[in-house]
N, C-alpha and C positions, 0 to 999 in steps of 0.2 A: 525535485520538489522539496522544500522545506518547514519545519512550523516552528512555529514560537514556541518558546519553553513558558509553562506556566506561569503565573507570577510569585514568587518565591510565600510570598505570606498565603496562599493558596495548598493548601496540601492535596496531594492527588486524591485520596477519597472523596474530600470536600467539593474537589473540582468534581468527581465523578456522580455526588448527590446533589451537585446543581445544575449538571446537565442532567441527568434521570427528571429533576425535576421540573425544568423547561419543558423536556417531551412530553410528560405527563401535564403540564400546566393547558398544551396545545392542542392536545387531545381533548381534554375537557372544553376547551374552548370551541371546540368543531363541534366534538358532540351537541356543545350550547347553542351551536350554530346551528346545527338539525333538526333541534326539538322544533316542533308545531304546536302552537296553541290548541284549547278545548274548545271543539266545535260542536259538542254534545248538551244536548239542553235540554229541559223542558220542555214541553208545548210553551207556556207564558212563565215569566218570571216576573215577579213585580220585584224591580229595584228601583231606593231612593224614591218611594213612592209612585213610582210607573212601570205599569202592562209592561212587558217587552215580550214579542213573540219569538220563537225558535229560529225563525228564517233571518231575522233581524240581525240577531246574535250572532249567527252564522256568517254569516256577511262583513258584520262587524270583527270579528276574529281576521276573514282573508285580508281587510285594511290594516285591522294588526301586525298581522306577519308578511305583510310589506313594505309599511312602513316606521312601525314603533318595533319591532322584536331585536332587530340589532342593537338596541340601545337597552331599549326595556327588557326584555330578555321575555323568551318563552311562556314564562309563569307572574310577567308583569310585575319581578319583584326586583326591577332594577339591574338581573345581573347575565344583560346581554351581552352576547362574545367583543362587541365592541367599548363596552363599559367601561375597564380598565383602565381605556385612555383618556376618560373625560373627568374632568373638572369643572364645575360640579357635576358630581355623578348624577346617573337619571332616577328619575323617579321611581319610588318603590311604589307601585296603585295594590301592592297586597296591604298595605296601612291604612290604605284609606286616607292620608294626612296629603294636601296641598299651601302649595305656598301664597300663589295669586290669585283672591278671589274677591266678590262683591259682598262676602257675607262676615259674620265678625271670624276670628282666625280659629280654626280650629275645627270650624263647622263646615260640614263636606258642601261643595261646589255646587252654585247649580249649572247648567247645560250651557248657559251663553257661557258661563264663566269657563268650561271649558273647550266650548266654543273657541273662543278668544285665545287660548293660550295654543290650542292645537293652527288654527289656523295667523295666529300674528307671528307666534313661535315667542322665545324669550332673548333679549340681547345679550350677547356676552358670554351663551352656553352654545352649546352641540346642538339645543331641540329650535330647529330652523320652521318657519312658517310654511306649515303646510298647504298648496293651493288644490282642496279638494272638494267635488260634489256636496253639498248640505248634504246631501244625504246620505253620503259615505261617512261624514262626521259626524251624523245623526247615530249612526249604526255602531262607528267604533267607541260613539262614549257610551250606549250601551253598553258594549261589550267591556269595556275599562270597569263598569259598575261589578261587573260579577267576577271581577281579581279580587276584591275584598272584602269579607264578610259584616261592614260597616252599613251597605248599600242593602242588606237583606233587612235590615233592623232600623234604620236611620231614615232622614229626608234632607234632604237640602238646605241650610238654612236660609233667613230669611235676607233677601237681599239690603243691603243699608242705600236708604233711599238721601241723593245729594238733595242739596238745598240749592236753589240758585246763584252763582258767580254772586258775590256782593259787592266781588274789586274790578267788575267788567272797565268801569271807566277812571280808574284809579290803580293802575297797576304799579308804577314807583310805591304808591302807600301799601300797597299788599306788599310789597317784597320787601321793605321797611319793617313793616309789621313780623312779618316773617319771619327775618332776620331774627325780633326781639324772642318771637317766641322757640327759634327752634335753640337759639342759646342761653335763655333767660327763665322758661314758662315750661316747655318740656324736655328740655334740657337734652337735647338729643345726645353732646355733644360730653356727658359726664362718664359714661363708662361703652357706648357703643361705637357715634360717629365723629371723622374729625369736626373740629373747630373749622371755624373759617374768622374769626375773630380773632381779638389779640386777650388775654387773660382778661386788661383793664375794662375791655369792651362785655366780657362774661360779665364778669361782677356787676357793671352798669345796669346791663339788662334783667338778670335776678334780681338786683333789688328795686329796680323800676316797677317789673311785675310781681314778685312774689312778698316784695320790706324785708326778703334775707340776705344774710350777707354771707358770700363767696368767700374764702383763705385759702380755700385747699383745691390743686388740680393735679391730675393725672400725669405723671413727666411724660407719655406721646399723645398731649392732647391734639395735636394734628393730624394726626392716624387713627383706620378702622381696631376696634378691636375684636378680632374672633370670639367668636360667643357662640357653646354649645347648641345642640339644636336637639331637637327629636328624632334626627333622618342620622343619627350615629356618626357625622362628623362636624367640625365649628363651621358657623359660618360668619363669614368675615362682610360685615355690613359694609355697605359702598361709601367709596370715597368719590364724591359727585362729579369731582374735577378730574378722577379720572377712568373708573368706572362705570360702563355703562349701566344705566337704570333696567333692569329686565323687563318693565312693562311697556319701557316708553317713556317719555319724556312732554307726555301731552298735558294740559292741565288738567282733563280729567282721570288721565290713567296714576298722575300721581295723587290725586285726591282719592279715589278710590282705596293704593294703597297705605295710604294715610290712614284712612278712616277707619280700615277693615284689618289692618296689621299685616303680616305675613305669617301663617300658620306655620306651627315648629318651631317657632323660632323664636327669641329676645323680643323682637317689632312687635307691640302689642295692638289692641286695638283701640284707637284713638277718638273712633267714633261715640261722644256723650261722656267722654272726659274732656275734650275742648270743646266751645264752642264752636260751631261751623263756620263763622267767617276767620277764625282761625285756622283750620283747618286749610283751608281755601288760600288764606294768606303764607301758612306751610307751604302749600304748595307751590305758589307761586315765588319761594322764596329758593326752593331746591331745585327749580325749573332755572331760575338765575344763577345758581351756583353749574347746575349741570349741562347748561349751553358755552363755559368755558372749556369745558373738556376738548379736549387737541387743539387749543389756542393760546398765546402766549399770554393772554390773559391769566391761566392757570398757573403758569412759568412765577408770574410778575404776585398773583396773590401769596400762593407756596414761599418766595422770599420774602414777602412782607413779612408774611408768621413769625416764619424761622428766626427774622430780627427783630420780632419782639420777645420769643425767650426771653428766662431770666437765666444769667449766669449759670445758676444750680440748679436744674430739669428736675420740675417739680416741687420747687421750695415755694412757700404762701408767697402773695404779694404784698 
């Protein structure tokens, strides 16, 4: 039998405190694997404004740690033995902080809202749609309330109530419109999401809606830009064409996140800063961008762009 010599830039100590540290990394990891949630309670606890009885909670922990603790880890602070591997990491529920919800960004969830995320799951991560009993999902977001001491002090905010479709029978003009406001009006496209337009076509559109005038752009205005967050690492807004949307792609799942922002993050909340048939027409505008994704339509926009650069990435027009 044989082994391989070390790799020379590698000194043997160095090799020897990174295997110690492996074993010790694995260990920890098991252990994290063993821990069990708190199944000890109260009689009642009122979180986020509701009763919750002892037996509830209870119950709600066993759904826990069978099916959130690998990821969420034991203590619901995100740092389950399977953790490590994911991108985006899971959820910290000891913060209290959510990203997808019906309410303005920032303010804790109510029950359908997570409702919806436990059972639809999110696209393009780890947390897959769970198919379980209402009433086990009834139970474990109980129990999710009392990871963070935000639910003892707090309520839900208030859900932002849509307005009715107003482009039901005019969809071309909604995603028209769209178009102007998500490059022109809120400008998604100045320091967080790509363009989908060419420079000349920004400029048009600011000063159609806004009477200002554009000169200066980002040299990768056709790319996300990572933007800090609250959850301790950037997050990297979607690029429609080729990442998937994590709520969905429905028009109302992106109105929703439109309206309500995404908490922690850049995405604010757009609801009573635009009008609603804007908002509406938003959506139907990132719905048309996001139905090319794995189609060569994506291929064919993505070259358009790129030959409308100017020479020198980033110089005014």
């Amino acid at each position: 039998m044989s082994f391989e010599r070390p790799h020379p830039a590698i000194s043997r100590p160095a090799l020897r405190a990174l295997v110690l540290a492996t074993v010790a990394w694995s260990l920890v990891a098991c252990q994290a694997g063993t821990e069990e949630p708190n199944r000890s309670f109260p009689d009642v606890l009122v979180l986020g404004g509701r009763r919750y009885e002892s037996a509830a909670l209870a119950r709600g922990a066993d759904v826990y740690s069978q099916s959130c603790r690998p990821c969420h880890g034991a203590r619901g602070d995100g740092q389950g033995p399977s953790s490590g591997a994911l991108n985006p990491p899971p959820r910290d529920f000891t913060r209290g902080l959510f990203k997808f919800v019906s309410v303005a960004a920032g303010q804790l969830p109510t029950d359908e809202d997570l409702t919806r995320t436990i059972t639809q799951g999110l696209a393009g991560t780890a947390m897959r749609g769970w198919d379980l009993p209402p009433a086990q999902v009834a139970d474990v977001i109980g129990y999710l309330k009392t990871l963070s001491p935000r639910w003892t002090t707090e309520s839900p905010g208030t859900p932002l109530v849509a307005a009715p479709d107003p482009w039901t029978a005019r969809r071309d003009d909604a995603v028209a419109r769209g178009k102007l406001v998500y490059h022109g009006l809120a400008q998604c496209a100045v320091a967080c999401h790509p363009a989908y337009v060419s420079r000349a076509e920004i400029r048009a559109a600011t000063k159609q809606l806004t009477k200002m005038e554009v000169t200066q752009f980002r040299a990768d205005l056709f790319a996300s830009v990572p933007k800090p967050s609250d959850y301790g690492v950037d997050v990297v807004p979607p690029d429609f064409t080729f990442n998937p949307v994590r709520t969905g792609t429905s028009l109302e799942a992106l109105h929703r996140v439109i309206a309500s922002g995404v908490g922690g993050t850049a995405m604010p909340t757009w609801n009573g800063v635009l009008p609603e048939a804007d908002l509406w027409a938003l959506a139907h505008y990132v719905r048309s961008v996001a139905t090319l994704r794995d189609t060569a339509g994506a291929e064919v926009l993505r070259a358009s762009l790129a030959s409308s650069q100017p020479r020198i990435a980033g110089s005014s027009l």
